[in-house]
N, C-alpha and C positions, 0 to 999 in steps of 0.2 A: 504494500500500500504506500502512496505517495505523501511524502512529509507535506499537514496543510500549512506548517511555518516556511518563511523566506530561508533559502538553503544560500548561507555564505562561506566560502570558498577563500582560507587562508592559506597562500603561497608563500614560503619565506622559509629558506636555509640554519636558523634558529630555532631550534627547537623549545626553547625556553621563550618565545616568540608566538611561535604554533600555539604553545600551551595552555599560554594564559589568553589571548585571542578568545582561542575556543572556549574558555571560561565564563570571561564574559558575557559571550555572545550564547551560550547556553543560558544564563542565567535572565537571560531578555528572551527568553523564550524562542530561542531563534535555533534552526537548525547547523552546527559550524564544523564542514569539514575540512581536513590539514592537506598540503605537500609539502615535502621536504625539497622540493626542486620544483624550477619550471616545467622539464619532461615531462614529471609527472602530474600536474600542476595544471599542464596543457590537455592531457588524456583526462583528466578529470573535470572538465570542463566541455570537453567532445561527449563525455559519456553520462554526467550528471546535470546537465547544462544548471548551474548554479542560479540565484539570481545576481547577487552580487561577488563580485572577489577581491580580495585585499592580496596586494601583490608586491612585493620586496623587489627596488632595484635592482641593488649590487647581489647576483649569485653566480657562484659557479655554472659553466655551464650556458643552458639557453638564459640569461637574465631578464629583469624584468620591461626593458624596453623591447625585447624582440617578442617577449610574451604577449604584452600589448598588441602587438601591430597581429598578432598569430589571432590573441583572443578577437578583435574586430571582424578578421574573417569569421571565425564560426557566428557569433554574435553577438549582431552590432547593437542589439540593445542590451547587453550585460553593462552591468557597472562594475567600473574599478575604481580601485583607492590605491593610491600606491605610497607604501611607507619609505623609507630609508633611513641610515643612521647618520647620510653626508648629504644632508639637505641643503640646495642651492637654488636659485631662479633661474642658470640653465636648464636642468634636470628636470623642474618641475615644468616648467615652460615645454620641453620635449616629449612630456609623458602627455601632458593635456593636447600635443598635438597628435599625440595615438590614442586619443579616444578614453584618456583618464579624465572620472568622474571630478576626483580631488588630491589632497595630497597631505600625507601625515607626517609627519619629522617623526623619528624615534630620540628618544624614547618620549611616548605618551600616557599619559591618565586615563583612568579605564572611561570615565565621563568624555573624553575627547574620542575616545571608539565610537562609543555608542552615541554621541552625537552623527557626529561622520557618516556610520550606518545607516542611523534612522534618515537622515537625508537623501541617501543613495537610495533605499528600498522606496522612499516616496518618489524621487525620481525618475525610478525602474516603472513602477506602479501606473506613472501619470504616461511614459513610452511605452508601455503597453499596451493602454486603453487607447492614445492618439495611434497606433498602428491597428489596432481593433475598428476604429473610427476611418481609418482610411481606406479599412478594406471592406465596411459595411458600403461606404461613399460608395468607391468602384463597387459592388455588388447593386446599389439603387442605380450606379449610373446607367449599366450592364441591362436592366430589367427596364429602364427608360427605353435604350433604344430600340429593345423587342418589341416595346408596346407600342413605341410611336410607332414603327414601323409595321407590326400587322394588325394594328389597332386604327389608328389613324391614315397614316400614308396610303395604304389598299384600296378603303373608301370613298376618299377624295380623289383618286385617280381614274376610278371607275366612274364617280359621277362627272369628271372633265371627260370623260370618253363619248358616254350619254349624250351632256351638250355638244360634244363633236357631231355625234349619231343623228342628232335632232335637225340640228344647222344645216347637214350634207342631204335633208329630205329623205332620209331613208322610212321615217314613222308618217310620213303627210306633211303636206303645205304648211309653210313656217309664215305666221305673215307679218309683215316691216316691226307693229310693236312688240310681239314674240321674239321676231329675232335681236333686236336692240336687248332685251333682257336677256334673252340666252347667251349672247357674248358677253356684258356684263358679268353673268354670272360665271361665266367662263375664266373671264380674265381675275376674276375673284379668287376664284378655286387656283388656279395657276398660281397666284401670291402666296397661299396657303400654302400648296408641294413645295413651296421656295422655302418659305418658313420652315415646315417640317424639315425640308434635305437638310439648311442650315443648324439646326436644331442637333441631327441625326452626324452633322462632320464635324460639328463643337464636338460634341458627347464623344465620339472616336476618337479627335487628336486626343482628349485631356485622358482617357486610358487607357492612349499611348500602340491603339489599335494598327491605325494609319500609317506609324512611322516606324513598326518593327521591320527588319529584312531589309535594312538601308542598302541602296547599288551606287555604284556613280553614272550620273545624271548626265548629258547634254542641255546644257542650258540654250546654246544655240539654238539646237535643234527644236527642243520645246518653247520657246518663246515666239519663234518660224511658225509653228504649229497653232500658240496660241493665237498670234495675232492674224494669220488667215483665215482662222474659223470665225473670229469674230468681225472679219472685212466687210459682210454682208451688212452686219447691221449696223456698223458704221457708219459707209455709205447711207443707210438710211437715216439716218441721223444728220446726216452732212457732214461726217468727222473725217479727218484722215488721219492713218495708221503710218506712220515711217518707224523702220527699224535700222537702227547704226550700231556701229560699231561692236559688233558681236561676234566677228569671225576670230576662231581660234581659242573660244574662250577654255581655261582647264576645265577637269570634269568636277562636281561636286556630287558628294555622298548623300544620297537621299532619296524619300519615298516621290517617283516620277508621278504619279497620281496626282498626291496631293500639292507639290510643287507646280502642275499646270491647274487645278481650282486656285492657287494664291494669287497665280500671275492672271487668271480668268478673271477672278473679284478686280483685280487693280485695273485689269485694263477696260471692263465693263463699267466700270464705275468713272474711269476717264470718260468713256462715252456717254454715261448714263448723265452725269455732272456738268457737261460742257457744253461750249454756245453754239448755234448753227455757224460751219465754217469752221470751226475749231479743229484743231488736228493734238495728237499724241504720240511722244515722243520717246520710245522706248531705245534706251541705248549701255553702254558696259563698262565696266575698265576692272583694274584685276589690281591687287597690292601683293603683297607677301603671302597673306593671310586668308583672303578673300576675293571671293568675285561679287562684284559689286555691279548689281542692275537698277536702273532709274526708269521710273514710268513716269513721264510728266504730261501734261494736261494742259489746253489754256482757256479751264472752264470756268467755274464761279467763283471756285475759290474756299477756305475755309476761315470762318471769323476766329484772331488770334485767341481770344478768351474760350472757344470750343476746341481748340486744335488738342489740349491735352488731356481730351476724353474719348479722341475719336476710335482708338481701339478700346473701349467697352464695348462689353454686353451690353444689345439694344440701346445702344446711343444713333441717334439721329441729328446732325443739325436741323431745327425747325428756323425758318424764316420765309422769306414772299419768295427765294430764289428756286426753295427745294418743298414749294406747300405743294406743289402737282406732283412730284417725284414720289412712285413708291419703294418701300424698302422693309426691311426686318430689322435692320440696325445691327446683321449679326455677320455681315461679310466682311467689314476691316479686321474684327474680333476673330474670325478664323484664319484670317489672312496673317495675325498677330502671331496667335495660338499655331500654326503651320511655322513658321519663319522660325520663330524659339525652339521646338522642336526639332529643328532642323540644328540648333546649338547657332542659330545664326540672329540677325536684329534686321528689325525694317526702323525706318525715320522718315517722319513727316514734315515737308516742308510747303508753306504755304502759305497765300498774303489773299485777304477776299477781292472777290473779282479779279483776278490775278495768274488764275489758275494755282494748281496743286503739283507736287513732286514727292511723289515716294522711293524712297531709297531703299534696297534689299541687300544685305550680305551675307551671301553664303561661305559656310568655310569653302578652303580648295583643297582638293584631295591630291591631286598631281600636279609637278611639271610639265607633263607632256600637254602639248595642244592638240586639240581636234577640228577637223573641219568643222565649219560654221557657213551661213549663208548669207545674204546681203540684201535687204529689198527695200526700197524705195519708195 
């Protein structure tokens, strides 16, 4: 049967150290078992997973700074307290950069144990529960996107079907004020799937679904891709698309999916944003570190006092520029959410009525260059 007290794990070459340890910490009703070395110290900790451990620098052998870094692998939530008898601010400063809780000078008062303790085991207790809480989150988030998705998203797509079905005269004669409502209702339900997708590739990146199985990417190549898919509806709009300076760019590490929805959001939002006659200017350049792509815009603009919310959740600027524009508020926020993930940062640059400039950098993964293409 499993001890219901906190099982503390005293390591230290002293046996007259072990001793009285365990005395104390029995006497507080605590489970306290000994090593006489890190060896074993380390195997006691693989096989009892303790909750806390008290851990002696200086020992023969594996010592207490390699034990450290050893015990973080198995687990990273155990607490340690690390004693010594040649207490220093290097030392101590070194152990709390291997994931030491605190730090005891020897020789100590049994009250100075058992304080020490009792703080580690609440510690322990509160990393527990926040890891308990992180994986109920991921579990609700997990059970959100099955619902939205055969709960919601199913329905609404069926009845945009329907309106489709109605409109093309397949059920009888549609007549002028029927039809004005049926594409209304149309273009409704459409916003909606938008919302739900958006809803459904939040909830993915943040548990990290999206970006498992990273490859190296052609940004070239995808950015070619994004911005002819979206030519058409530019054109409709009046916008022009020029793409520069992208030949040769290196390749970056990342999920190709979701890196063509962030560069889709930026450059739909350039169009969506902009004035008739307006053009977008998607273009590259490369540092040590990064390849760096700019989508600029010469559309409305964004007011400096909203610029440092615009990647929230359902943030929208409201004003007379963007009262006709619809949206979900939730496509810079993935576009955020994608980019960070990526281990990379986007930056917003922009003056109202002035147009917009967002900035993206990806790490680079290689030297080598790859073909790229060029369009005008």
């Amino acid at each position: 049967m499993e001890n219901a007290e906190p099982t503390i794990l005293v390591i230290d070459d002293e046996e007259a150290i072990r001793d009285s340890c365990s005395q104390i910490l029995t006497k507080e009703g605590l489970c306290a078992v000994t090593a006489e070395d890190g060896m074993i110290g380390l195997e006691k900790v693989r096989k009892m997973k303790p909750d806390l451990a008290i851990v002696d620098l200086k020992m023969p052998g594996l010592d207490g700074f390699e034990l450290l870094d050893e015990i973080r692998e198995i687990d990273p939530e155990l607490i340690a307290i690390v004693i010594t008898g040649y207490p220093n601010i290097e030392s101590a400063v070194e152990a709390m950069k291997l994931g030491a809780y605190d730090f005891l000078p020897k020789p100590f008062a049994p009250d100075e144990l058992r304080i020490i303790v009792r703080r580690g085991l609440e510690k322990r207790r509160l990393s527990l529960e926040s890891a308990d809480l992180r994986r109920e989150k991921k579990r609700i988030k997990e059970h959100f996107i099955t619902l939205v998705t055969h709960e919601l998203r199913s329905p609404l797509a069926t009845i945009h079907q329907y309106c489709d079905t109605i409109l093309g005269g397949s059920v009888g004669e549609v007549k002028p004020k029927q039809e004005e409502i049926l594409k209304i209702c149309k273009e409704r339900i459409k916003e909606l799937l938008k919302l739900v997708d958006d809803w459904l590739n939040v909830s993915r990146i943040e548990t990290g679904e999206i970006v498992d199985n990273l490859k190296p990417v052609n940004l070239a190549t995808l950015l070619m891709d994004v911005a002819n898919t979206l030519q058409s509806y530019a054109e409709m709009k009046g916008i022009a698309i020029h793409v520069d300076s992208i030949n040769g760019l290196p390749l970056v590490l990342g999920n190709a999916e979701t890196l063509e929805l962030a560069f889709t959001n930026l450059i739909s939002n350039g169009i969506k944003f902009n004035v008739e006659g307006g053009k977008i200017e998607i273009s590259s350049e490369v540092d040590e570190k990064y390849v760096i792509v700019d989508v600029a815009d010469t559309g409305i603009g964004i007011p400096a006092d909203k610029l440092p919310f615009i990647f929230d959740e359902f943030y929208r600027v409201k004003n007379k520029a963007t009262r006709n524009i619809t949206g979900s508020g939730l496509g810079l926020s993935f576009v955020h959410k994608i980019i960070e993930a990526h281990a990379g940062r986007i930056q917003a640059i922009s003056e109202e009525g002035r147009g917009s400039m967002f900035k993206v950098s990806l790490p680079r993964i290689s030297q080598n260059r790859v073909d790229g293409h060029h369009n005008d």
